[in-house]
BALOBA-1460 file (C-alpha; in Angstrom, 3 decimals):
// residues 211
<rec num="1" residu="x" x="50.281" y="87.605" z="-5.489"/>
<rec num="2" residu="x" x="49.192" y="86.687" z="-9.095"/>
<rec num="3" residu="x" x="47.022" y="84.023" z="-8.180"/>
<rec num="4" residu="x" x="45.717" y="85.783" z="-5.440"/>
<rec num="5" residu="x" x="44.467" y="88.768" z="-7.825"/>
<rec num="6" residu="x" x="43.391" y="86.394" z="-10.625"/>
<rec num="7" residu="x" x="41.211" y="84.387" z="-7.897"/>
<rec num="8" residu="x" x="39.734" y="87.843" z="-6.351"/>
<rec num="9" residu="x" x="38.708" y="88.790" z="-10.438"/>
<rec num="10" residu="x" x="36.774" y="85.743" z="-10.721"/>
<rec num="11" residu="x" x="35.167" y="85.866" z="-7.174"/>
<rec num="12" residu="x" x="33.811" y="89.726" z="-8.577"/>
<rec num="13" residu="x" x="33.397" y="88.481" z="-11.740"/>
<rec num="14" residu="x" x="30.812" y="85.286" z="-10.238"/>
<rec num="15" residu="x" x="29.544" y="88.119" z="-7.650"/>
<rec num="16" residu="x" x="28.372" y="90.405" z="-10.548"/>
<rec num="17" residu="x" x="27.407" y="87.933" z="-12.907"/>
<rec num="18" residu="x" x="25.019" y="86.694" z="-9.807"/>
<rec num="19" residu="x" x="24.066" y="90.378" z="-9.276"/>
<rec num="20" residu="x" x="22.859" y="90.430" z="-13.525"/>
<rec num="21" residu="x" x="20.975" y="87.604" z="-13.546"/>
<rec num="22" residu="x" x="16.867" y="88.650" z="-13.967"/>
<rec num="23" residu="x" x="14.626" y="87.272" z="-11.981"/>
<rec num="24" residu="x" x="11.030" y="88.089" z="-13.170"/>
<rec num="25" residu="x" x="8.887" y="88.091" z="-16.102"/>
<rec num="26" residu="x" x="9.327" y="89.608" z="-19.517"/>
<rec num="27" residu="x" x="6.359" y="90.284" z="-22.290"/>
<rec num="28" residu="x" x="6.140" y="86.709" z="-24.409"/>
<rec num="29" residu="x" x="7.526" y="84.703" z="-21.713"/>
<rec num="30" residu="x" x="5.722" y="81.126" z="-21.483"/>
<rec num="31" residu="x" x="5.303" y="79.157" z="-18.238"/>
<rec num="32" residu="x" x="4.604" y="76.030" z="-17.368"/>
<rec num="33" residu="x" x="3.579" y="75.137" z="-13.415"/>
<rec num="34" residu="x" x="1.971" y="71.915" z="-11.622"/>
<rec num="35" residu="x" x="0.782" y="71.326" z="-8.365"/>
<rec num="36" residu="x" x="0.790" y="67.642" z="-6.857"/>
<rec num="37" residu="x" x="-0.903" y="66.477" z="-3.526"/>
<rec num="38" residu="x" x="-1.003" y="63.104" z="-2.721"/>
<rec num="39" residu="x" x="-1.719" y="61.179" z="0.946"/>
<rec num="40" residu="x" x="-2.037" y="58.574" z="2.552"/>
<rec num="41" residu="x" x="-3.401" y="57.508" z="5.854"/>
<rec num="42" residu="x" x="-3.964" y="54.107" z="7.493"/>
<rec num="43" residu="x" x="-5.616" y="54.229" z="10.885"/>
<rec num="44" residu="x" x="-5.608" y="50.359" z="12.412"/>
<rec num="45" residu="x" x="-7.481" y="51.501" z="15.372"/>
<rec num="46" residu="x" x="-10.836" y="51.894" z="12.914"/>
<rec num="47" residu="x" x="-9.051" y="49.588" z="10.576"/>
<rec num="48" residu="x" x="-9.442" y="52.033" z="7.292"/>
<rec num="49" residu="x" x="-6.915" y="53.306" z="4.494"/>
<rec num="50" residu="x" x="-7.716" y="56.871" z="2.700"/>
<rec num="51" residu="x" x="-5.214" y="57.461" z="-0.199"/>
<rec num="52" residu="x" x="-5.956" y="60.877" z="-2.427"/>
<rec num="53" residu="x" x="-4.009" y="62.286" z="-5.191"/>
<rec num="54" residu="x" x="-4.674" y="65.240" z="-6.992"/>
<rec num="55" residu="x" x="-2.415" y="67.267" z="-10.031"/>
<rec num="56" residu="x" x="-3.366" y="70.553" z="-11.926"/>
<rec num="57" residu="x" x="-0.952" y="71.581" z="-14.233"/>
<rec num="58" residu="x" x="-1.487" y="74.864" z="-15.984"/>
<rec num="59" residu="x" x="0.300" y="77.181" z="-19.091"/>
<rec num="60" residu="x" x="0.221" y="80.814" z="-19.183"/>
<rec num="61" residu="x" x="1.239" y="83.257" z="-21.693"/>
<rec num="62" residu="x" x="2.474" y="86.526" z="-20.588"/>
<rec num="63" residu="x" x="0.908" y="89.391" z="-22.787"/>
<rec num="64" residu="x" x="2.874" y="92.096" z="-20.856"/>
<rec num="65" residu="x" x="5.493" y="92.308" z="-18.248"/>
<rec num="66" residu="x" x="3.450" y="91.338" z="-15.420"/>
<rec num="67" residu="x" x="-0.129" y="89.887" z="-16.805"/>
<rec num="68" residu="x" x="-0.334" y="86.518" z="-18.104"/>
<rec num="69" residu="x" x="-3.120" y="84.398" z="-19.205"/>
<rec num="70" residu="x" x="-3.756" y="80.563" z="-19.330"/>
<rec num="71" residu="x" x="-5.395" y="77.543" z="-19.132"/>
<rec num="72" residu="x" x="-5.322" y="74.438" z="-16.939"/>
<rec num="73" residu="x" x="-6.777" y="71.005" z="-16.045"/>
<rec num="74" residu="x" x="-7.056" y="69.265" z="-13.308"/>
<rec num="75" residu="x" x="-7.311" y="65.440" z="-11.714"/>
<rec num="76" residu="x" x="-8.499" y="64.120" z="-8.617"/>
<rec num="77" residu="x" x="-8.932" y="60.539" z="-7.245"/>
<rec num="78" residu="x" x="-9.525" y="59.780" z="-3.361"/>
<rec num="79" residu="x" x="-10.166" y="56.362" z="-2.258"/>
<rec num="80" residu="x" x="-11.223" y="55.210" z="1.376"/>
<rec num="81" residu="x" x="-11.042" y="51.558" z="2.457"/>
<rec num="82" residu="x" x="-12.601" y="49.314" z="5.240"/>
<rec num="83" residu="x" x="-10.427" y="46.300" z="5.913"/>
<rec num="84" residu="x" x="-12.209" y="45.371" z="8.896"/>
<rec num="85" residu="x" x="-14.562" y="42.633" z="7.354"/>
<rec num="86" residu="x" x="-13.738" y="39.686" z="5.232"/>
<rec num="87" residu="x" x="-13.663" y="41.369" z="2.108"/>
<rec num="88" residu="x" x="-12.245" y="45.100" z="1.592"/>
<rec num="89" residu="x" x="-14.712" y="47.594" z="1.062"/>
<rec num="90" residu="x" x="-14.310" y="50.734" z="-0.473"/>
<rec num="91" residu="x" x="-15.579" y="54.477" z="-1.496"/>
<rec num="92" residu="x" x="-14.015" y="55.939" z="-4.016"/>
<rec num="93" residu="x" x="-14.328" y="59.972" z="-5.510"/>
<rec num="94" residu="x" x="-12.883" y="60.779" z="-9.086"/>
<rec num="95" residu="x" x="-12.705" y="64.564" z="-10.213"/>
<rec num="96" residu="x" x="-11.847" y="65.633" z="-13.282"/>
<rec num="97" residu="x" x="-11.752" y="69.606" z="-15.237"/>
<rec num="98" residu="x" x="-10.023" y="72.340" z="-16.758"/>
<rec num="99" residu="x" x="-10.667" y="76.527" z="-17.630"/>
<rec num="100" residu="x" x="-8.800" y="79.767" z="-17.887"/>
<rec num="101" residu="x" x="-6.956" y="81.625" z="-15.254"/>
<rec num="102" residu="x" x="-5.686" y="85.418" z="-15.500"/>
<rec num="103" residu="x" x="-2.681" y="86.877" z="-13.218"/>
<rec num="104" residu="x" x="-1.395" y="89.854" z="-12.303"/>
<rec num="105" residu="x" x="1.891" y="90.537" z="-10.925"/>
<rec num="106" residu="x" x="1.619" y="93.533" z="-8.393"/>
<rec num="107" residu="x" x="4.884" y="93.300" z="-5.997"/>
<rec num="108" residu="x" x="8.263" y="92.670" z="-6.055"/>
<rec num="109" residu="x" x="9.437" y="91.413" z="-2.291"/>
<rec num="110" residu="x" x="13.458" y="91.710" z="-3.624"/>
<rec num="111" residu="x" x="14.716" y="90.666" z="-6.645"/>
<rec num="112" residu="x" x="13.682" y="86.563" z="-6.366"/>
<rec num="113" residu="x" x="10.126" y="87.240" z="-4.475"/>
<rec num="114" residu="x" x="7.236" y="87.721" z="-7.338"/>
<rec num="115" residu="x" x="3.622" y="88.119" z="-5.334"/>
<rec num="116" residu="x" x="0.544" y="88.238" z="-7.998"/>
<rec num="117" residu="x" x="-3.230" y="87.788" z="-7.899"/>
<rec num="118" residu="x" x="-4.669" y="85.552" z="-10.006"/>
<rec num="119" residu="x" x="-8.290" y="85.110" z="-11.285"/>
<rec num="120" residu="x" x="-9.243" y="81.682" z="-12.588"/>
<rec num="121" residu="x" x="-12.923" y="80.109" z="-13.923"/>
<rec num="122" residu="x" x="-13.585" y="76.413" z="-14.711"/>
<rec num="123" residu="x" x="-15.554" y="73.643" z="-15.586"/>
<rec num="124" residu="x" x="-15.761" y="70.497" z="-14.495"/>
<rec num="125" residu="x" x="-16.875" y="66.431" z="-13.054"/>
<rec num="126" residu="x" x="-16.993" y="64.219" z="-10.401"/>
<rec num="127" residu="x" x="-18.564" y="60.357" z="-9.432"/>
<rec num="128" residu="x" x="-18.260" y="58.595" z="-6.698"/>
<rec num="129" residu="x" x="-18.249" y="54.519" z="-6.575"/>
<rec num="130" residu="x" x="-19.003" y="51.855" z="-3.609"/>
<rec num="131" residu="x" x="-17.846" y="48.361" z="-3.482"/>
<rec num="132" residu="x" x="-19.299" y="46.018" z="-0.810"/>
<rec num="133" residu="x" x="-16.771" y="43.416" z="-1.414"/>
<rec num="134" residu="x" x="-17.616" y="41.674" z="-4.756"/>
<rec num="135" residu="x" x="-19.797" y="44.315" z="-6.688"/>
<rec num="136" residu="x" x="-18.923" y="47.488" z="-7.984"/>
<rec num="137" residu="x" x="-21.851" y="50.279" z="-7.840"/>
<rec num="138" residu="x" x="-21.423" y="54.013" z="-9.720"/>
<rec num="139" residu="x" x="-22.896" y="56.819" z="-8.698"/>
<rec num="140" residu="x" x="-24.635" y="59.784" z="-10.622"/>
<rec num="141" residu="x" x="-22.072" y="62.195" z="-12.194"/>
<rec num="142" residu="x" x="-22.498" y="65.622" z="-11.159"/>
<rec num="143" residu="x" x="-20.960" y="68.716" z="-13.256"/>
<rec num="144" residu="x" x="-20.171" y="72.008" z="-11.915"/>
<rec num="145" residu="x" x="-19.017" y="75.269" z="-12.702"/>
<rec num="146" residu="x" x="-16.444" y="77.451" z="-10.353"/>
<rec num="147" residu="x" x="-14.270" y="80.578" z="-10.371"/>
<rec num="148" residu="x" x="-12.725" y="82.062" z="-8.107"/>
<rec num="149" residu="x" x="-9.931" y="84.774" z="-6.855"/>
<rec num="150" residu="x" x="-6.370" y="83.793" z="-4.833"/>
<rec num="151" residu="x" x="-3.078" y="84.945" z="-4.593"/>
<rec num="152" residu="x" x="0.704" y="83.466" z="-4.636"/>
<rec num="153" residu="x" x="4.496" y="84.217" z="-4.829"/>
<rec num="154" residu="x" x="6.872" y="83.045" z="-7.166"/>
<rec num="155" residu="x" x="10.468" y="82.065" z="-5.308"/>
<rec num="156" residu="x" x="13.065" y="81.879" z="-8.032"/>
<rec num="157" residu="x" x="15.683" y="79.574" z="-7.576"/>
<rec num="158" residu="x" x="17.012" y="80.135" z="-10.955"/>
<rec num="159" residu="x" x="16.006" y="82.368" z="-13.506"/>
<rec num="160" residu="x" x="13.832" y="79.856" z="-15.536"/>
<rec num="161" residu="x" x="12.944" y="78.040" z="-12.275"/>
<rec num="162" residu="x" x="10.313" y="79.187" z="-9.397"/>
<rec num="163" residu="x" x="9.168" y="77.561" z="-6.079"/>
<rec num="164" residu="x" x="4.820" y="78.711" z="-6.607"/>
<rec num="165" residu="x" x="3.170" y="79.102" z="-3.168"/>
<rec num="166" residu="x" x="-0.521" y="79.337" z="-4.080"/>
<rec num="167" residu="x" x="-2.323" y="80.752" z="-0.985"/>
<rec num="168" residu="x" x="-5.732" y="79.448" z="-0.784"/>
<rec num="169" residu="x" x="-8.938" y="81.561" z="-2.820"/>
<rec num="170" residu="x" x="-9.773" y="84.727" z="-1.084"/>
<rec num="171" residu="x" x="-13.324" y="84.842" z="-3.008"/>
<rec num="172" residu="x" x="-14.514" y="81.830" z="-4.588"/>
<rec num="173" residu="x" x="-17.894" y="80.347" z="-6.292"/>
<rec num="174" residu="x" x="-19.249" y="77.301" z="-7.398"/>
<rec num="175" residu="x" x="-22.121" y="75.937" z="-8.712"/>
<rec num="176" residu="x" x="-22.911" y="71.950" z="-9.160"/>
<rec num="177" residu="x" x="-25.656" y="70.221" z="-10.395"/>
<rec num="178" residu="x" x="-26.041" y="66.180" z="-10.418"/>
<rec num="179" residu="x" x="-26.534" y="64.663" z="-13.959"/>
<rec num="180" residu="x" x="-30.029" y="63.433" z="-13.852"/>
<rec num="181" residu="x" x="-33.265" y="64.442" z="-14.750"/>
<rec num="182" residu="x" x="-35.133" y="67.104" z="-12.600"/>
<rec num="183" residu="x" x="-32.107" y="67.713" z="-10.882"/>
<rec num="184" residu="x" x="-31.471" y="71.165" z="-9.104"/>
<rec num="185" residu="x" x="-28.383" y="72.955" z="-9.018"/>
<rec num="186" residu="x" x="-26.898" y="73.703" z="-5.424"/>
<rec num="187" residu="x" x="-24.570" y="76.751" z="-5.374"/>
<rec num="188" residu="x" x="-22.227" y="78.500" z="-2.692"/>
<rec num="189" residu="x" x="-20.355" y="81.196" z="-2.354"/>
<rec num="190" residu="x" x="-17.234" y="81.873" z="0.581"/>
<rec num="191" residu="x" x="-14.896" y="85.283" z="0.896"/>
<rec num="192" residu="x" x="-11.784" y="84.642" z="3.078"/>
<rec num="193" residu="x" x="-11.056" y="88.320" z="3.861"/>
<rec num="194" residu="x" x="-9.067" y="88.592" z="7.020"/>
<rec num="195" residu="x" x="-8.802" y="85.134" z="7.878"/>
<rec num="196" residu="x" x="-5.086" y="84.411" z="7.729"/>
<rec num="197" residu="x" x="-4.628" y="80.874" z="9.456"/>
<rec num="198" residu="x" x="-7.495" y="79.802" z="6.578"/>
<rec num="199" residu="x" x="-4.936" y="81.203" z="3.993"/>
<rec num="200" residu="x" x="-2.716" y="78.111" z="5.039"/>
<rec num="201" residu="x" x="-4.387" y="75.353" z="5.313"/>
<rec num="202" residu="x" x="-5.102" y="74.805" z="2.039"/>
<rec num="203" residu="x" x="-1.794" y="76.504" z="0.553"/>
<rec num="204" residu="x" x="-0.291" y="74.219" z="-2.387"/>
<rec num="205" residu="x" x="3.523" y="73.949" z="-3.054"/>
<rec num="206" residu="x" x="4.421" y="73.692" z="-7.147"/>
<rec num="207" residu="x" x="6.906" y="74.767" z="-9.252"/>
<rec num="208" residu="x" x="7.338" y="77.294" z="-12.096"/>
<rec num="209" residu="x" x="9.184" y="76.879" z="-15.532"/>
<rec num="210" residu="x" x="9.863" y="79.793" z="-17.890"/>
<rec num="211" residu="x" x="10.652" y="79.501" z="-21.023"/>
């Protein structure tokens, strides 16, 4: 009977314990998050390889119980090859930037489920190379400018650790101009307002760390 009482304490003691933990954000709470893609596809019919990766980890600050502010960077490298001649050919696009982001927590879905908005602006590079086999050719470098609007939830696992599920940008813009003389900038603008499937397809898995 003792052991059964002293084993029914410490299931209600775990139980509460469980029940106290916090799950959320607190004013001067640091976080640190990264996204990773990577892929890779070989299709032997056409007898060509495409490999990407891409990473963008960011740090944010939070200034009150449910804003923080940040700043990021992010890499990009996506390589196609053409193994059908004698020689391997190849494209390949590098992308590299950083800026500021701003997010607001506005919903609680329970006590692990954190939904915000975010606002983020950046700056930025890309070239593109060719090789025909032997000789490696560069392209022009072309900078741009973007910022853009998105929202996400925050899954905690733990109270220091999150599962981020970035939806893709409901408003976004960018502007890019290529490095050369007499260039002209070409800008665009998209709003994905009502268009849930879009919201998916470019959704990106990460994780959270608070500290």
């Amino acid at each position: 009977m003792k052991k059964l009482v002293l084993t029914l304490t410490a299931v209600a003691g775990l139980a509460v314990a469980s029940i106290a933990q916090d799950f959320g954000f607190q004013k001067q709470d640091f976080i640190v998050e990264g996204f990773f893609q990577s892929s890779h596809e070989n299709n032997r019919n056409n007898e060509i390889k495409v490999n990407s990766l891409n990473f963008s980890p960011q740090v944010g600050y939070f200034v009150s119980d449910k804003i923080a502010v940040g700043v990021f960077v992010n890499a990009g490298n996506e390589k196609t090859t053409d193994y059908s001649g004698d020689n391997d050919t190849y494209e390949r696009a590098t992308s590299f930037g950083g800026g500021v982001f701003g997010r607001y927590y506005f919903l609680d879905l329970g006590a692990r489920f954190k939904t915000y908005a975010q606002l983020s602006a950046g700056l930025g590079s890309s070239r593109a190379s060719e090789n025909d086999g032997t000789t490696t050719t560069k392209g022009d470098k072309t900078n741009y400018f973007g910022a853009d609007a998105g929202i996400g939830i925050n899954y905690f696992v733990t109270p220091n650790i999150a599962i981020n599920f970035g939806l893709s940008n409901i408003l976004a813009y960018q502007t890019a101009k290529v490095d050369v003389e007499s260039a002209e900038s070409v800008s665009g603008f998209s709003a994905n307002v009502n268009v849930f499937e879009n919201f998916f397809d470019t959704a990106r898995f990460g994780l959270t760390f608070k500290f």
